[in-house]
N, C-alpha and C positions, 0 to 999 in steps of 0.2 A: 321793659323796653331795651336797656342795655343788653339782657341773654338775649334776643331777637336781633337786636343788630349785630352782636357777637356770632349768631348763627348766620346771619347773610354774610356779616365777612368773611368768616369760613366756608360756607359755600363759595363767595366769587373765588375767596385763596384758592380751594379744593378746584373752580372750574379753571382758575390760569396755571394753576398743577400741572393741571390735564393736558392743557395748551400747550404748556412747555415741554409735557412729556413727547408728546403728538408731535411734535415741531422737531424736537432733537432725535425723536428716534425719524422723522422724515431727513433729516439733515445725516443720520448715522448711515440710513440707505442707502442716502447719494452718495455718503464717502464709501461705501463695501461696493457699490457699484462703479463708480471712479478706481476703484483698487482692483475688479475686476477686470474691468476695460483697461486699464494700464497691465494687467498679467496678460490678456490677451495680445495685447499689441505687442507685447515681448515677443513673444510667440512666435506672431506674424513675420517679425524683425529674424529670430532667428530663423524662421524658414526659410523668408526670403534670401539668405547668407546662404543656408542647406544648398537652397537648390542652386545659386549663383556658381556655390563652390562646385557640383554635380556638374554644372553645366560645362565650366570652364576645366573638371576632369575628365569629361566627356570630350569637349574639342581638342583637349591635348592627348588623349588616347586615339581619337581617328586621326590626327596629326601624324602621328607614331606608326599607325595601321599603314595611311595611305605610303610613307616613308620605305615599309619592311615591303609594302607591295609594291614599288616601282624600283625597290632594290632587287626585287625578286624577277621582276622582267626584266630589269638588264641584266641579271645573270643567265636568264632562259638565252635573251637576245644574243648575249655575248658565246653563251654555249654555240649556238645553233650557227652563228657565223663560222665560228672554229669548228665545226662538226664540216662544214659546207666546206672552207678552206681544206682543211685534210684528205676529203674526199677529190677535192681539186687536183690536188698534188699528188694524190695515189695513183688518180688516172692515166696523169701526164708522164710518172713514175712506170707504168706499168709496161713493157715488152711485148708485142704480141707470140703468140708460143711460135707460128710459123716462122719468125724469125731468128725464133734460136733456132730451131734446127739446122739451120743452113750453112 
């Protein structure tokens, strides 16, 4: 009777073995899976940084754009005044020819 109860102890041992194995490798899961989901959210973390920084190089480049283009009309604008002024003054400048003759 003692080998028979010696056998069922070791069987319960051998089944809360099992138990324990079953339990720690469910518990080892959640931890590879908590380590997975925390590499993810890195991730996420830097991207959303990527794309903040993209954003904010992006508005400081059309910043820049919209800058060289209104620099670019007032120099068209200021051209075209002075173009129109010169042409003013050449006319007022000018002689008609019948008048030299005379």
């Amino acid at each position: 009777m003692a080998l028979a109860k010696s056998k069922e102890e070791r069987k319960k041992l051998r089944e809360e073995l099992m138990k324990r194995q079953e339990r720690d490798k469910g518990n080892f899961d959640i931890i590879q899976w908590g380590e997975a989901w925390k590499e993810s959210m890195m991730v996420v973390v830097q991207y959303k940084s990527r794309i903040q920084n993209e954003r904010k190089l992006s508005e400081n480049l059309m910043l820049e754009f919209q800058a060289a283009l209104e620099s670019k009309r007032k120099y068209v604008e200021d051209s075209e005044n002075h173009i129109g002024q010169t042409r003013t003054k050449t006319k007022t400048m000018e002689v008609p020819v019948d008048n030299l003759e005379q």
